[in-house]
MIVEXPA-231301 format. One record per atom (N, C-alpha, C): residue in one letter; atom name; y, z, x. Coordinates in steps of 0.1 Angstrom, whole numbers. Atoms other than C-alpha are relative to their C-alpha. Layout:
   residu   atome      yy      zz      xx
        A      CA       Y       Z       X
...
end
This chain:
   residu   atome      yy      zz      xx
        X       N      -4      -2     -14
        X      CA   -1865    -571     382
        X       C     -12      -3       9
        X       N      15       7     -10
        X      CA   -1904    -577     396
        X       C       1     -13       0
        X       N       2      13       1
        X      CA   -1904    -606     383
        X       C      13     -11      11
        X       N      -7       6      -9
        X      CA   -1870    -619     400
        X       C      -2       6      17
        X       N       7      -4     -16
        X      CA   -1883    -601     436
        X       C      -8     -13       3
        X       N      13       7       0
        X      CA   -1916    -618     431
        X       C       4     -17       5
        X       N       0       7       0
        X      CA   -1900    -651     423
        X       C       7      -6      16
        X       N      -8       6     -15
        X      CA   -1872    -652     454
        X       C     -12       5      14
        X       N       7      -3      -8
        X      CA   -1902    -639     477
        X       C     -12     -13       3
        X       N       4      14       3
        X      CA   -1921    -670     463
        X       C       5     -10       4
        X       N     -11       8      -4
        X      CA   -1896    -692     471
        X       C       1      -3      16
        X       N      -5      -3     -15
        X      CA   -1889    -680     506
        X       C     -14      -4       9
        X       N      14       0      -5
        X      CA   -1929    -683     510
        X       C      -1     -17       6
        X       N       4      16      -4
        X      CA   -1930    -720     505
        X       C      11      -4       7
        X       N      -5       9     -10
        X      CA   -1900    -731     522
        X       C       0       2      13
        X       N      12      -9     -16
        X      CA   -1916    -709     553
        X       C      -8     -10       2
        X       N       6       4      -2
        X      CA   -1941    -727     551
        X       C       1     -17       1
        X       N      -2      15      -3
        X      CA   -1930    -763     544
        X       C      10      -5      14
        X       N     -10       1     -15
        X      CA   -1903    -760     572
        X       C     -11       2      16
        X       N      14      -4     -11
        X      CA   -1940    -748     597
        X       C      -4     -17      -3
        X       N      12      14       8
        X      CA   -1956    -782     577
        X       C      10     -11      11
        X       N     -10       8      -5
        X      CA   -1926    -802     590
        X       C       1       2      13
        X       N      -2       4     -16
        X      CA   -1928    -794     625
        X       C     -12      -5       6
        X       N      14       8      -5
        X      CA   -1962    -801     629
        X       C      -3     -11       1
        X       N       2      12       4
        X      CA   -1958    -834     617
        X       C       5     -10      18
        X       N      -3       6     -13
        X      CA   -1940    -844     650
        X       C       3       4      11
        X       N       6      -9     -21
        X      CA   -1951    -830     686
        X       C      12      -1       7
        X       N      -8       2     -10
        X      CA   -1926    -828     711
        X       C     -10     -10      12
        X       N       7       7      -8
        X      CA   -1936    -850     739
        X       C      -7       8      11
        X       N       5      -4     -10
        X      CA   -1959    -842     768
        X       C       8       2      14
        X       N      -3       1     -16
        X      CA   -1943    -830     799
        X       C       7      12       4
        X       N      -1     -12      -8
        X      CA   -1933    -806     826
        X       C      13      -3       5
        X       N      -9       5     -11
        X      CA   -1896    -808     843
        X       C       6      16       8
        X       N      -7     -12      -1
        X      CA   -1877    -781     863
        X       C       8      -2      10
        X       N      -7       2     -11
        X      CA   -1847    -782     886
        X       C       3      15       7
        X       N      -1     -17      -9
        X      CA   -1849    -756     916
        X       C       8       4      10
        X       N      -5       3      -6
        X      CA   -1823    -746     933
        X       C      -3      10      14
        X       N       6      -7     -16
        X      CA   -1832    -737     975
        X       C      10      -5      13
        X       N     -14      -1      -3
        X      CA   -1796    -733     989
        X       C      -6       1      16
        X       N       7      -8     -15
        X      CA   -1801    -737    1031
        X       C     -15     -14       2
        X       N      14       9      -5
        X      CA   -1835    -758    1030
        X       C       1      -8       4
        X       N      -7      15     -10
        X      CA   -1821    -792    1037
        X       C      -8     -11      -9
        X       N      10      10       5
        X      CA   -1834    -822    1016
        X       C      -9      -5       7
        X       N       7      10      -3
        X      CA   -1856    -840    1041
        X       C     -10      16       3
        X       N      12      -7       5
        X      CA   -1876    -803    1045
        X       C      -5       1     -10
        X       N       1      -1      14
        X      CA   -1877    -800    1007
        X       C     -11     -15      -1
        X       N       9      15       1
        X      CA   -1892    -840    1009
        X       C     -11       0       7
        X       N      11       5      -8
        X      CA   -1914    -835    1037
        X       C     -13       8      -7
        X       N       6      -7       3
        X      CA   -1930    -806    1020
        X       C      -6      -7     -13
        X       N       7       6      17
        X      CA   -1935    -823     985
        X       C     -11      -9       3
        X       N       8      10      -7
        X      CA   -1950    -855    1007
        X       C     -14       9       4
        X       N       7      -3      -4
        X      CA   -1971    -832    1021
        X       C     -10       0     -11
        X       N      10      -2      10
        X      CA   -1986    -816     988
        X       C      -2     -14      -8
        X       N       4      12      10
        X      CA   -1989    -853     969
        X       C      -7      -7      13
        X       N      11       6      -8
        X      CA   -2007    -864    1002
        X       C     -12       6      -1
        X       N      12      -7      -5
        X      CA   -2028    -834    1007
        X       C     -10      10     -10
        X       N       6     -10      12
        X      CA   -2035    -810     975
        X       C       6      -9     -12
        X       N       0       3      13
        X      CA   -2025    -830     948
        X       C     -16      -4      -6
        X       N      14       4       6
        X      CA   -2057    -829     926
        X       C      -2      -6     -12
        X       N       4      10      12
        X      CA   -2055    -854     898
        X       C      -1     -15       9
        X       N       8      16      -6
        X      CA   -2074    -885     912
        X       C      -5      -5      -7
        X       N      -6       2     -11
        X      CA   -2075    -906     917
        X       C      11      -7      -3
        X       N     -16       6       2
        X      CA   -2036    -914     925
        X       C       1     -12      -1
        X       N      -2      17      -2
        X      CA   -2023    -945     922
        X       C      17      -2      -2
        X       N     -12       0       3
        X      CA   -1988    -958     928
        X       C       8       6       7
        X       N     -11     -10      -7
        X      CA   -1972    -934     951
        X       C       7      -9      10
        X       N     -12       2      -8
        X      CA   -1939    -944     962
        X       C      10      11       5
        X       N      -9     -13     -11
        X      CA   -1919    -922     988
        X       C      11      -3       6
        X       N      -8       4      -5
        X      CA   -1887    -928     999
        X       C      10      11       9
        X       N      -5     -14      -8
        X      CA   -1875    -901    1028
        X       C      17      -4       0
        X       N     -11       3       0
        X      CA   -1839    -916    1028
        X       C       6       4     -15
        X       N      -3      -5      17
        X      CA   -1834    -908     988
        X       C      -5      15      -3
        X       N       7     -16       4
        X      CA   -1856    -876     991
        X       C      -9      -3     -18
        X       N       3      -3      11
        X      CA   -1876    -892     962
        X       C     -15      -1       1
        X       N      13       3      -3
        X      CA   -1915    -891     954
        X       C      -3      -5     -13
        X       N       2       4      13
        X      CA   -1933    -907     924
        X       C     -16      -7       1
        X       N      16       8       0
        X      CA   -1974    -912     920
        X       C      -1       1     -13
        X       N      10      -6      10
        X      CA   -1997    -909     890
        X       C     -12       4       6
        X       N      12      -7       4
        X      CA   -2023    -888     883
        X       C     -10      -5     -10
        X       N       5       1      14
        X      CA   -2052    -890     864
        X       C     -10      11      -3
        X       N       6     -14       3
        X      CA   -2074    -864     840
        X       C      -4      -7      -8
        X       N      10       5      20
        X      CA   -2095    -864     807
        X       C       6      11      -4
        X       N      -1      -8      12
        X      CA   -2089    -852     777
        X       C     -13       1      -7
        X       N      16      -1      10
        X      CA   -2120    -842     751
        X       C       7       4     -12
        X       N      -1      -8      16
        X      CA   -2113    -845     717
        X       C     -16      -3      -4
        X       N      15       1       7
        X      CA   -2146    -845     694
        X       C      -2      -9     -12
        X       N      -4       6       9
        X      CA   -2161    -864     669
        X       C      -7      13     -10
        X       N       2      -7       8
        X      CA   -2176    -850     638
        X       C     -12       8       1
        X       N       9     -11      -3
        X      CA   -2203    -832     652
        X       C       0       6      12
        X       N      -8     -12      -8
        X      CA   -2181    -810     673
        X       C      -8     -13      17
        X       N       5       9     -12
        X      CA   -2195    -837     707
        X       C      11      -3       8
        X       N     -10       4      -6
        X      CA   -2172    -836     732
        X       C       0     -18       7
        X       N      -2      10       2
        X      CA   -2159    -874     739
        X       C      15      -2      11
        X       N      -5       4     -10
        X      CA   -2140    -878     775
        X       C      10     -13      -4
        X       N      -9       8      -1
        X      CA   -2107    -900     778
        X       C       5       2      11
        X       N     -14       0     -17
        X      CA   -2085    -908     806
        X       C      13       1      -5
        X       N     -15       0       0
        X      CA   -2052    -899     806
        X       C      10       2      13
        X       N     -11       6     -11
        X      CA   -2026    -914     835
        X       C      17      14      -3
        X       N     -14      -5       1
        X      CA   -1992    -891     841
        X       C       4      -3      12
        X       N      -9       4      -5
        X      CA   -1962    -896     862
        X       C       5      15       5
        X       N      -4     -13      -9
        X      CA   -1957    -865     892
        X       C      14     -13       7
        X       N     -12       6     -10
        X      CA   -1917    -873     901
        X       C       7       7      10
        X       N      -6      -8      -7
        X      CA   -1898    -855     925
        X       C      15      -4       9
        X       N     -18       7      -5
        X      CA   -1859    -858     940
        X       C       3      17       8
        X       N      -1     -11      -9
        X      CA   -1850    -839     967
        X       C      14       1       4
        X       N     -19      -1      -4
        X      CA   -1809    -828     974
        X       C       1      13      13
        X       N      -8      -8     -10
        X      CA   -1786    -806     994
        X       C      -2      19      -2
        X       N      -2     -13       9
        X      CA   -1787    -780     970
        X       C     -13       6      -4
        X       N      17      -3       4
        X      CA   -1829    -781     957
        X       C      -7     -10       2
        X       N      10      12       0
        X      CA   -1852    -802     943
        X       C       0      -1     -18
        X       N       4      -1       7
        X      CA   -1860    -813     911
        X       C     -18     -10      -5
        X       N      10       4       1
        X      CA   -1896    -824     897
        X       C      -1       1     -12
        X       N       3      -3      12
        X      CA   -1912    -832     867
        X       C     -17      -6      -2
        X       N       8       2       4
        X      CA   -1945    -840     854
        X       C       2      -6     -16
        X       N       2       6      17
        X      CA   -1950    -862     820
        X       C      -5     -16       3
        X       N       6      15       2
        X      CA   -1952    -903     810
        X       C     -13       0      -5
        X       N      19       2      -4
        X      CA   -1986    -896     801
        X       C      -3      -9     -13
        X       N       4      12       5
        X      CA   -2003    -925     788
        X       C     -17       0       0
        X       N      17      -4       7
        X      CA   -2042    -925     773
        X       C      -8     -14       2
        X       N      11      12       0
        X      CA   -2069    -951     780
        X       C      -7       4     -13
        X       N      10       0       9
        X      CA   -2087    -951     747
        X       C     -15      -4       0
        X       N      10       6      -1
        X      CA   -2111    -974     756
        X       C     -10      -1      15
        X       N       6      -1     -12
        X      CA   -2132    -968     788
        X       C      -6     -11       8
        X       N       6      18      -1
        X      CA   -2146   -1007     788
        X       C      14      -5       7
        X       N     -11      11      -1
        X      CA   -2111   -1019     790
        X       C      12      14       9
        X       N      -4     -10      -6
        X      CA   -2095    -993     817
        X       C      20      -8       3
        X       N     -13       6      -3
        X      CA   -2064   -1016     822
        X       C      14       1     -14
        X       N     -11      -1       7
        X      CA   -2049   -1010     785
        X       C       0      12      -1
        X       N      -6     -12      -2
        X      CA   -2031    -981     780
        X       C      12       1     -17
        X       N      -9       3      14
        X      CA   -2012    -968     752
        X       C      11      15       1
        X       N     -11     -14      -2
        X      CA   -1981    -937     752
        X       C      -9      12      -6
        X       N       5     -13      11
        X      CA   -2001    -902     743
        X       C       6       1     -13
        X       N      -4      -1      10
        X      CA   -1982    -897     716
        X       C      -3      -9     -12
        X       N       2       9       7
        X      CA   -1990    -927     698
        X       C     -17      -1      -2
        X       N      18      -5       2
        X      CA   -2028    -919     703
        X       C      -1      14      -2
        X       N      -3     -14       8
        X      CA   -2020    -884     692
        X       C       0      -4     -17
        X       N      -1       4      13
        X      CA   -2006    -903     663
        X       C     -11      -4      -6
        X       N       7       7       5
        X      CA   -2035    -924     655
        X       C     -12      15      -2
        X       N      11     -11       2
        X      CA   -2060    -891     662
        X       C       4       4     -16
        X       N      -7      -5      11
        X      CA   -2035    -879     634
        X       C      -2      -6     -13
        X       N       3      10       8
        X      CA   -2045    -904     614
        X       C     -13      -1     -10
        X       N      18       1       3
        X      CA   -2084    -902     616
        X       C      -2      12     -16
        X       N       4      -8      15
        X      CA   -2100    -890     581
        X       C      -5      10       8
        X       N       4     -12      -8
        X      CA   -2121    -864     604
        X       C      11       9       8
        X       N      -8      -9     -10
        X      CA   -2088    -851     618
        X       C       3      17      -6
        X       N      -1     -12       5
        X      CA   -2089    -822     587
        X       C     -12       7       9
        X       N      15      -9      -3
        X      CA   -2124    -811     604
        X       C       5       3      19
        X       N      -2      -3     -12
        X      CA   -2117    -813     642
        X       C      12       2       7
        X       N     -12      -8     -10
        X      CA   -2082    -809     649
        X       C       1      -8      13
        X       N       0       7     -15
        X      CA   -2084    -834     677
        X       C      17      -5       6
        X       N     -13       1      -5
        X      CA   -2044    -841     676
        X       C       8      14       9
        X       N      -2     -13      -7
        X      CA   -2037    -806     684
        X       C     -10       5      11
        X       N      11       1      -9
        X      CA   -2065    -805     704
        X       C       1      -6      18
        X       N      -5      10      -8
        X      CA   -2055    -835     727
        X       C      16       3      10
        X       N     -13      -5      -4
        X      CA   -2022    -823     726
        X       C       1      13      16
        X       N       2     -13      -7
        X      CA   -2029    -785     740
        X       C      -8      -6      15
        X       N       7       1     -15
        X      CA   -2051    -803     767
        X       C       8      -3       7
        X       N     -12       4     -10
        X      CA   -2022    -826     782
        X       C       8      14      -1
        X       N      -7     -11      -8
        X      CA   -2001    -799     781
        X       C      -5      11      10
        X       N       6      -8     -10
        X      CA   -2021    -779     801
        X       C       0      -4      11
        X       N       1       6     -19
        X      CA   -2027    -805     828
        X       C      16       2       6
        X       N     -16       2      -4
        X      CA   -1986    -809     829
        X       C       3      13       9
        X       N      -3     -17     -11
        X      CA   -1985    -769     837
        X       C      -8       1      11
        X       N      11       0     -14
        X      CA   -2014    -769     859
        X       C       8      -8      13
        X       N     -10       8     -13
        X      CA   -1998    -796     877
        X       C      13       9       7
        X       N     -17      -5      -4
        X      CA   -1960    -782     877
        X       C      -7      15      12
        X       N       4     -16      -7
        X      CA   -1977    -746     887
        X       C      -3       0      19
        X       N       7       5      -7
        X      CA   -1996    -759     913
        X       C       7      -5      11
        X       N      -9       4     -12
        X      CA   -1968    -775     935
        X       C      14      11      -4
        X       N      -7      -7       1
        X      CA   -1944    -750     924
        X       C      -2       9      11
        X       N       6     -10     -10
        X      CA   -1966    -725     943
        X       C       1      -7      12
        X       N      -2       5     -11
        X      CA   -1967    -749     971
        X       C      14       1       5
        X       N     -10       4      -6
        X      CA   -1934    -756     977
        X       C       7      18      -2
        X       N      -5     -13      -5
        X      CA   -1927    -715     973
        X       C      -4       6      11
        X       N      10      -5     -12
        X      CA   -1952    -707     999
        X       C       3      -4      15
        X       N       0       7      -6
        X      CA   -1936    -718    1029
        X       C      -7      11      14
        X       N       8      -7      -9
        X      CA   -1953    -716    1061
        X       C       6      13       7
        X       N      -6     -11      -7
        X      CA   -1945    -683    1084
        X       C       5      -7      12
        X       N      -5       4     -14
        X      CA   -1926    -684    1117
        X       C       3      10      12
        X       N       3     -11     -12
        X      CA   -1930    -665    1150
        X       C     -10       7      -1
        X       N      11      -9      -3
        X      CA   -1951    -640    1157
        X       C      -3       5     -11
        X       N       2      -6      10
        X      CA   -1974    -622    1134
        X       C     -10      17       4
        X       N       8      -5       0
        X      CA   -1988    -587    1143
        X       C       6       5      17
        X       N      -6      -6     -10
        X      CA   -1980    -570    1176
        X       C       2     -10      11
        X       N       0      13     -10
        X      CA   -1965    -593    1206
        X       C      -9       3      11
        X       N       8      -2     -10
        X      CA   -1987    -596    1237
        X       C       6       7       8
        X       N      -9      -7     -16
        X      CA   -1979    -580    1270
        X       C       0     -13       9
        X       N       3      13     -16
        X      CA   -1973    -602    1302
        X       C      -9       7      12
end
């Protein structure tokens, strides 16, 4: 009786674990989306507001690319950030990585997303570019990737900028300004 416990406890251990093994093997992609709905606002306030924050607080610089179309209610720049993976003596090692801030503005909300992110490897040659994921893959690759973890690494950093981002205009566009008076009215 131990022994058949033992064995189906055994069993259950490794395909636990090979089923963990197997997801690791292939990342979900990098990105942020969310559709909000703000019943009443009117698309072209919802657009002027978004315009505002990708003119005024958007903080991944520098942009490049922003197209705006107030008749569609749509917006669309990139960003850019670093990543730091390391090499084998833990040295952090700066990359660029380019994303795609989109936004669409209706009757009903808005929707936005953050993702596309794409990696400069090479800092000499700023013009090629290659899909994160596929320089995830290759980090994935490196014989040093048992020691530093730089796919997971890489990974957890983009997704961070994606939230930071999303967060960041989320809060904007909940915050809207006040109107009228604030605090006792005057006398005449």
């Amino acid at each position: 009786m131990k022994n058949s416990l033992l064995s189906v406890l055994l069993c259950g251990l490794m395909l636990f674990s090979l089923s963990a093994y197997a997801q690791s093997d292939a990342p979900a992609p990098v990105e942020y989306s969310e559709r909000v709905p703000a019943e009443g606002a009117g698309s072209s306030a919802l657009y002027r507001r978004a315009l505002d924050w990708t003119e005024n607080r958007f903080a991944y610089g520098p942009k490049s690319g922003q197209k705006a179309d107030a008749t569609a209610g749509t917006l669309r720049l990139t960003g850019t950030s670093k990543v730091k993976p390391v090499d084998k003596k833990a040295r952090e090692q700066a990359i660029t990585i380019l994303f795609d801030f989109t936004f669409r503005a209706s009757d009903n909300g808005y929707e936005y997303s953050v993702g596309s992110f794409q990696a400069i490897p090479d800092p000499e040659q700023p013009s090629q570019t290659m899909p994160l994921d596929a320089y995830i893959a290759k980090l994935r690759a490196e014989k040093t990737n048992d020691q530093t973890h730089n796919d997971r690494r890489v990974t957890a950093q983009a997704t961070s900028i994606a939230s930071e981002a999303a967060m960041s205009f989320r809060s904007y566009m909940n915050s809207q300004p006040a109107e009228g008076n604030v605090g006792l009215a005057g006398e005449n």
